[in-house]
C-alpha positions in Angstrom: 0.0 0.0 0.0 0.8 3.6 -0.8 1.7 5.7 2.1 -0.1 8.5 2.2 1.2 12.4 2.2 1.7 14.1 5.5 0.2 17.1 6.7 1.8 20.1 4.9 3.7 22.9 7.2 2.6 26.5 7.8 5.3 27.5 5.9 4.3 24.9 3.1 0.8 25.9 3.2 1.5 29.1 2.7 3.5 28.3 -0.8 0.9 26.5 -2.3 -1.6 28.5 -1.6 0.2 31.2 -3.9 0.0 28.9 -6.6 -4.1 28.5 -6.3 -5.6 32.3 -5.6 -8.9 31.3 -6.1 -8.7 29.0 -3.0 -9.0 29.8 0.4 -8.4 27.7 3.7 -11.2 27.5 5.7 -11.5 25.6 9.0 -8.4 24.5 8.1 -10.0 22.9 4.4 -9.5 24.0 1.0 -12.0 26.1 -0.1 -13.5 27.0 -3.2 -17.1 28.2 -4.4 -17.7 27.9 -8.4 -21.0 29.0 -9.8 -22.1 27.9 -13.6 -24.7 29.0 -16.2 -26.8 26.0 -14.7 -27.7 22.9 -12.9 -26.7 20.8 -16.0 -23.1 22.4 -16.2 -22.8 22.2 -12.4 -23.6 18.5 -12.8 -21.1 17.9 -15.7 -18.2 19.6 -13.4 -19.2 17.6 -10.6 -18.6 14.2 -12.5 -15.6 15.8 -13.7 -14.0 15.9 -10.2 -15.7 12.2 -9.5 -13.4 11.2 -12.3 -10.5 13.0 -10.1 -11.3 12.0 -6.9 -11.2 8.4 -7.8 -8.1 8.7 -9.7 -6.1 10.1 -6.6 -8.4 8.2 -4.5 -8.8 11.7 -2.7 -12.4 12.6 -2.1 -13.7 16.2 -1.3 -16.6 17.6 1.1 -18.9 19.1 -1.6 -22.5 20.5 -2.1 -24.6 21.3 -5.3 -27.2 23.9 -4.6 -28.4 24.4 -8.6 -25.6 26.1 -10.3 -23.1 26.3 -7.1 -20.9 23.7 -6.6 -19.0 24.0 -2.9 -16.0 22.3 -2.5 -13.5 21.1 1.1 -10.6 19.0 0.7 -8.8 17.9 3.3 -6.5 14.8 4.3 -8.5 13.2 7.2 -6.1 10.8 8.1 -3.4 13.6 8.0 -5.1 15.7 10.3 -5.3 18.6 7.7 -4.1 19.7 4.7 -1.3 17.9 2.3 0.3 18.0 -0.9 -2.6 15.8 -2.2 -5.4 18.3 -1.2 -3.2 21.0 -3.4 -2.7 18.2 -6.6 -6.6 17.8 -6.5 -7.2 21.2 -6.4 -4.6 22.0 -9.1 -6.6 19.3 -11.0 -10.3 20.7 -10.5 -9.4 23.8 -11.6 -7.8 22.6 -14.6 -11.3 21.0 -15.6 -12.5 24.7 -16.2 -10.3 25.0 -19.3 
């Protein structure tokens, strides 16, 4: 079995999150609100990030109110945030083209 990342340092945190403006941390997650033209694109992103999330085998805290599509990552069994929370985020927002 893979071992899995380790929780990134303050100082690491703080690096990656240069790389990904559109993201926030919030209660220590990765953050990210994205609003479509409608449910149907919404829906189509979502199965994008399915298609992600299985791939790394990294799965986000999300919500789908309509056109708004709220997403969390964290590492659970990390205790926070890790280099894989950043390389799924990197890959969502590479899905928007």
């Amino acid at each position: 079995m893979t071992p899995r990342p380790t929780r990134l340092t303050d100082d690491e945190l703080a690096a990656a999150l240069e790389d990904l403006p559109d993201w926030s941390v919030v209660d220590g997650r990765l953050h990210r609100t994205f609003e479509f033209s409608d449910f149907t694109a919404a829906f189509e992103f979502m199965t994008a990030v399915a298609a992600i999330a299985e791939e790394l085998d990294h799965h986000p805290d999300w919500s789908n109110l309509w056109n708004t599509v709220r997403i969390n990552i964290e590492s659970h069994d990390a205790g926070g945030l890790t280099a894989l929370c950043f390389e799924m985020a990197t890959r969502i927002n590479a899905t928007l083209g």
